[in-house]
C-alpha positions as a Python dict, from the first residue, in 0.01 Angstrom:
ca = {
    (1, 'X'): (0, 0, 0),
    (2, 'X'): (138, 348, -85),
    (3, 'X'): (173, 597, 230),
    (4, 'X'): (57, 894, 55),
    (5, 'X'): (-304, 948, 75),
    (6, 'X'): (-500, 1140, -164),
    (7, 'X'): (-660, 1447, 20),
    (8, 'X'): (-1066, 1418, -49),
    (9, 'X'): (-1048, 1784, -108),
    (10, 'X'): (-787, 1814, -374),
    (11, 'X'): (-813, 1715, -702),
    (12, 'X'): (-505, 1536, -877),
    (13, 'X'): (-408, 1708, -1224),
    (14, 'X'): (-418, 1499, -1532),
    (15, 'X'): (-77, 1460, -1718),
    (16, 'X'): (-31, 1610, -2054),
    (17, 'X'): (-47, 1411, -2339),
    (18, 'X'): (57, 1448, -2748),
    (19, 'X'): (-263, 1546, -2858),
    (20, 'X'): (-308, 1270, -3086),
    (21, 'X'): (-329, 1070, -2764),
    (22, 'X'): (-581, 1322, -2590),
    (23, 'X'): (-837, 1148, -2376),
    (24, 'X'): (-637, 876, -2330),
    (25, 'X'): (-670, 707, -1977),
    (26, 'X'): (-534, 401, -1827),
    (27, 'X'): (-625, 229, -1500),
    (28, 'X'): (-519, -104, -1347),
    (29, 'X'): (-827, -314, -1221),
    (30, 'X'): (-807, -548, -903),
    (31, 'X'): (-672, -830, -1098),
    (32, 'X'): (-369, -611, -1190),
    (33, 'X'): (-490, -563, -1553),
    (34, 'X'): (-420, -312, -1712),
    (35, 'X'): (-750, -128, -1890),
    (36, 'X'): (-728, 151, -2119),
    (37, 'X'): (-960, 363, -2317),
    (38, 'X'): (-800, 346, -2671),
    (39, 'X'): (-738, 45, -2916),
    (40, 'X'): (-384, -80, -2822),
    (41, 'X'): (-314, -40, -3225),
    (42, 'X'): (-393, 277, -3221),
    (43, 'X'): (-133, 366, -2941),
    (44, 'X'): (159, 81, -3089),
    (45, 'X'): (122, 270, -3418),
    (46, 'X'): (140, 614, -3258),
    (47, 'X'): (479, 487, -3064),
    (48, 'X'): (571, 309, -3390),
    (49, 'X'): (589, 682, -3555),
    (50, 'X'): (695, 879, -3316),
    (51, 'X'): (945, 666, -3094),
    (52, 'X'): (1252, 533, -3198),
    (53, 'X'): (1321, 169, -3105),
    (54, 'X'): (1665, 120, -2845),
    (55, 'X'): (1724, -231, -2962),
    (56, 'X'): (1686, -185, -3342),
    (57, 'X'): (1945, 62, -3327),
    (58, 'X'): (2152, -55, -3106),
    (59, 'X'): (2153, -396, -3326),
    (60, 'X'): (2211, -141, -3668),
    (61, 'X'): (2496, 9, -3466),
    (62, 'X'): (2716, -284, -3419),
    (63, 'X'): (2625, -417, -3781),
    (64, 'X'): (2782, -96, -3876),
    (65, 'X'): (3076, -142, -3664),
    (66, 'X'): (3131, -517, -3787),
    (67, 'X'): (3105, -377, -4135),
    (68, 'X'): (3376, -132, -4098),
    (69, 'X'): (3604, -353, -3960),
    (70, 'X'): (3592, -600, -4184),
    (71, 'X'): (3621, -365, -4481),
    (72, 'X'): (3993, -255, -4280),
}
């Protein structure tokens, strides 16, 4: 259980959000699922355009480097 406490008479701000993502919401119910108000394709292509994937470049990055050295 988390020691803070929300106060009853203060309301918590909502985040901001890219505002091709406004409304978006997501909650976790008591079976520690996670439920959100948008089509999970909807947000994996808005993450696929807009957010560049560590491990794919990471991966082009040392094909680069194997490249070079084996052009030397």
């Amino acid at each position: 259980m988390s020691k803070k406490a929300n106060k009853p008479g203060k309301k918590q701000a909502k985040p901001r959000v890219h505002r091709e993502l406004s409304g978006f919401e997501v909650s976790i119910n008591q079976f520690g699922e996670l439920q959100a108000n948008m089509k999970i394709e909807k947000i994996n292509k808005f993450l696929d355009e807009n957010v560049d994937d560590k491990k794919l470049l990471e991966k082009e990055e040392k094909e680069r480097l194997r490249t070079e050295k084996k052009k030397k």
